[in-house]
N, C-alpha and C positions, 0 to 999 in steps of 0.2 A: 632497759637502761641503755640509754645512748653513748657510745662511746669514742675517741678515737685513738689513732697510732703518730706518738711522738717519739723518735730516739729511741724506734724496737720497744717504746714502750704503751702498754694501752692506760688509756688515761679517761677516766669517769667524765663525762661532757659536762657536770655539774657542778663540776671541782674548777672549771675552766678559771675562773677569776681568783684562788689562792696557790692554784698548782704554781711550783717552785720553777715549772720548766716551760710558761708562759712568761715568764719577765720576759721585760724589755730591753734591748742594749743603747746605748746613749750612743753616737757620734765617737768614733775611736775605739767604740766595744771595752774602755775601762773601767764602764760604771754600768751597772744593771739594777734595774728599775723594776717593782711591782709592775702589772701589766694595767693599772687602773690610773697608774700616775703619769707624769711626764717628765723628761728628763730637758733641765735647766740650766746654762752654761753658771758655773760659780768663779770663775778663774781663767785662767789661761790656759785653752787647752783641758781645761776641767770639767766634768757638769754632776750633778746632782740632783736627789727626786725631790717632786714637786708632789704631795699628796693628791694634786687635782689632775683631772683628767684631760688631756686636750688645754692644760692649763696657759697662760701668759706667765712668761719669765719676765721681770720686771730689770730696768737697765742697772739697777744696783748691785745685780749679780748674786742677792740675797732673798731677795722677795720674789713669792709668785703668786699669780691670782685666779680662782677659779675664770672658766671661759664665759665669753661676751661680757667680759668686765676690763677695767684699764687700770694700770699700777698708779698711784698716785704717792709718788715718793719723798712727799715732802710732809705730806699726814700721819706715811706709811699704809693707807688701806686701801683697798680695791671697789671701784667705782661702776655703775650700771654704764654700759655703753651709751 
């Protein structure tokens, strides 16, 4: 079993994508994010997760889209590059 050391603590290498102490911190450190997702400006000074990975935050401040794709906010859906 491969493992490593986080915060004095060991941690299962295979747990690595649900472990609670792999999130992500947004820009400001007030919003933490799954480590699979991306964090998205919602507001001012704000941001929020995005399910996707490496995702496009769309200029609406509400939409995001998986990556190599483009928001398209007049449809609301995300387009092949």
């Amino acid at each position: 079993m491969k493992t490593i050391t986080y915060n004095n603590s060991t941690i299962n290498i295979s747990d690595w994508k649900t472990d609670k102490y792999l999130d992500i911190f947004c820009p400001g450190r007030k919003q933490r994010c799954p480590s699979e997702n991306t964090c998205c400006l919602v507001g001012k000074d704000k941001y929020g997760c995005c399910r996707y990975e490496e995702a496009v935050c769309c200029a609406d401040l509400i939409h995001c889209c998986p990556l190599n794709t483009v928001c398209n906010t007049e449809t609301m859906e995300c387009t092949k590059k």
